[in-house]
C-alpha positions as CSV (number, residue, x, y, z in Angstrom):
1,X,130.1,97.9,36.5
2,X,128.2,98.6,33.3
3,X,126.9,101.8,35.0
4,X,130.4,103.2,35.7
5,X,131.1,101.9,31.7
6,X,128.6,103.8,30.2
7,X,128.9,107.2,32.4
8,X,132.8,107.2,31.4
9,X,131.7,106.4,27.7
10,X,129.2,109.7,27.8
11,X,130.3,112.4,25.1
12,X,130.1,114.6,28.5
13,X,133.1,112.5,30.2
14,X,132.9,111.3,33.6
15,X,131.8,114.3,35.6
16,X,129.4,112.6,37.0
17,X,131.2,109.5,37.3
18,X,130.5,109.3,41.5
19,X,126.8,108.8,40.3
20,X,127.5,105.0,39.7
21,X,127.6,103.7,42.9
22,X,124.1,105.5,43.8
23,X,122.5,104.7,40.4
24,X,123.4,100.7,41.1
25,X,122.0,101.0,44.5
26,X,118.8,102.6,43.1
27,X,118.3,100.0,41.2
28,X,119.0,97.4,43.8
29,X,116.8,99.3,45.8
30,X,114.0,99.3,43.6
31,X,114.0,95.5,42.8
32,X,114.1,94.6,46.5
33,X,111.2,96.6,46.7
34,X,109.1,95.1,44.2
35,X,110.4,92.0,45.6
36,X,109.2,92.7,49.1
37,X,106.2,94.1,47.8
38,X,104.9,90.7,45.8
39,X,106.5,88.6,49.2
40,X,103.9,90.5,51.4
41,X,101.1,89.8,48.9
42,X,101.7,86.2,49.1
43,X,101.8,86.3,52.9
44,X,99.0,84.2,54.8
45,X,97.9,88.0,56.7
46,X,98.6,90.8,54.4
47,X,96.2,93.2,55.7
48,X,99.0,93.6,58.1
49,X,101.3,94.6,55.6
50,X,99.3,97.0,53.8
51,X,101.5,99.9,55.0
52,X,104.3,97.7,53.9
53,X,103.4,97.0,50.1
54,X,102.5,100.8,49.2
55,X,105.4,102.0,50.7
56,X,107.6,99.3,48.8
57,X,106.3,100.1,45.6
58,X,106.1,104.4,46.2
59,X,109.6,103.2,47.3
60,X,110.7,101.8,44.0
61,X,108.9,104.1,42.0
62,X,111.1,106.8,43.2
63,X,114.1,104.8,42.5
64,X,113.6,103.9,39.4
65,X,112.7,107.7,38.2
66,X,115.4,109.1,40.4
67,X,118.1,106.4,38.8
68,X,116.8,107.4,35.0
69,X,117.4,111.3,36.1
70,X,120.5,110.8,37.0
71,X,121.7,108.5,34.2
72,X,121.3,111.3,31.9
73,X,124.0,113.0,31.6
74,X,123.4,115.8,28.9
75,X,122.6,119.2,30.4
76,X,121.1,117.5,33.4
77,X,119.2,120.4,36.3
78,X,121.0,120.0,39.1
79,X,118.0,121.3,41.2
80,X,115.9,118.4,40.1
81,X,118.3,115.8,40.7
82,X,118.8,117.1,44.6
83,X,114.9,117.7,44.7
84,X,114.9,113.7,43.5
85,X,117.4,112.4,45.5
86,X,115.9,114.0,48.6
87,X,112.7,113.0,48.0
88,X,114.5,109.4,47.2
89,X,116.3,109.4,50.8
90,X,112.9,109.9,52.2
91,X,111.1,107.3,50.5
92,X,114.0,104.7,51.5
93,X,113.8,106.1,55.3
94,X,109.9,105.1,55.4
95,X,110.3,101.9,53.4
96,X,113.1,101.0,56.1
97,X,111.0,101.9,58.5
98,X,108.2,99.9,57.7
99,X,110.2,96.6,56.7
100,X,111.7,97.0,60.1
101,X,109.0,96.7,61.5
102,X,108.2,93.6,60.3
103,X,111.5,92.0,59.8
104,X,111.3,89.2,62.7
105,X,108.6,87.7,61.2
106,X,109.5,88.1,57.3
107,X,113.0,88.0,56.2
108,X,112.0,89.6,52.8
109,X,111.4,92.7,54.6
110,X,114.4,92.2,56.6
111,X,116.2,92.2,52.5
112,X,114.3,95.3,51.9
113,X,115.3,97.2,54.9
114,X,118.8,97.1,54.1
115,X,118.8,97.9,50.6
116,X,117.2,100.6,51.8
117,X,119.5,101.8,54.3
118,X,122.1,101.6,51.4
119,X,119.8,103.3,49.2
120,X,119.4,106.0,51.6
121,X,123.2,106.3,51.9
122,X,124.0,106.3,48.5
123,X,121.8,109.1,47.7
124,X,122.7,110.9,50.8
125,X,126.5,111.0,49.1
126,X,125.7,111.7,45.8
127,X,123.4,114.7,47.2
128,X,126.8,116.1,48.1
129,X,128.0,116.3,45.0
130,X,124.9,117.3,42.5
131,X,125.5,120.9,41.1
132,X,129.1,120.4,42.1
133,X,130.2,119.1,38.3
């Protein structure tokens, strides 16, 4: 909600206003991610999970730099936001991927997967839109 506030309260209007939705999920995404991430530490066989914990965090690094690019809204490069947001659907496919993997066995990564997924989605809409406004 304060997302969508602060995009319509821009001095550039609300041309990006569809950019809510994904920037909320991004940052969903990237706190279930660090989440995940300190859940695997604390888990009694965590060399199993290696794969796991670097992809959470490369996972919520991403986020969290894709969600600032696309908060800014003053003469923003629409190149580097779908360079960003691609690279962002990618990082959220692997991170699903992984979490997946393990999600019988730890619910935490069961979480993660599906903020994922939505991350992934998210993105994949507002891809359609960057360079459009």
């Amino acid at each position: 909600m304060q997302t969508s506030q602060m995009l319509q309260a821009h001095p550039a209007g609300s041309a990006q206003q569809g950019f809510a939705q994904a920037i909320d999920a991004l940052y969903a995404c990237a706190q279930a991610c660090n989440s995940c991430a300190d859940a695997c530490l604390g888990e009694e066989h965590v060399n199993d999970l290696r794969r796991c914990i670097t992809l959470d965090l490369d996972c919520a690094d991403i986020c969290l730099a894709t969600a600032a690019v696309l908060t800014r809204q003053t003469q923003p490069d629409a190149a580097l936001r779908r360079r960003l947001l691609e690279a962002c659907i990618e990082a959220c496919r692997l991170c699903a991927e992984e979490c997946e993997r393990h999600a019988q066995m730890h619910e935490h990564c069961r979480i993660c997967a599906e903020a994922c997924r939505a991350c992934a989605e998210a993105c994949q809409s507002t891809l359609q839109t960057v360079g459009a406004a």
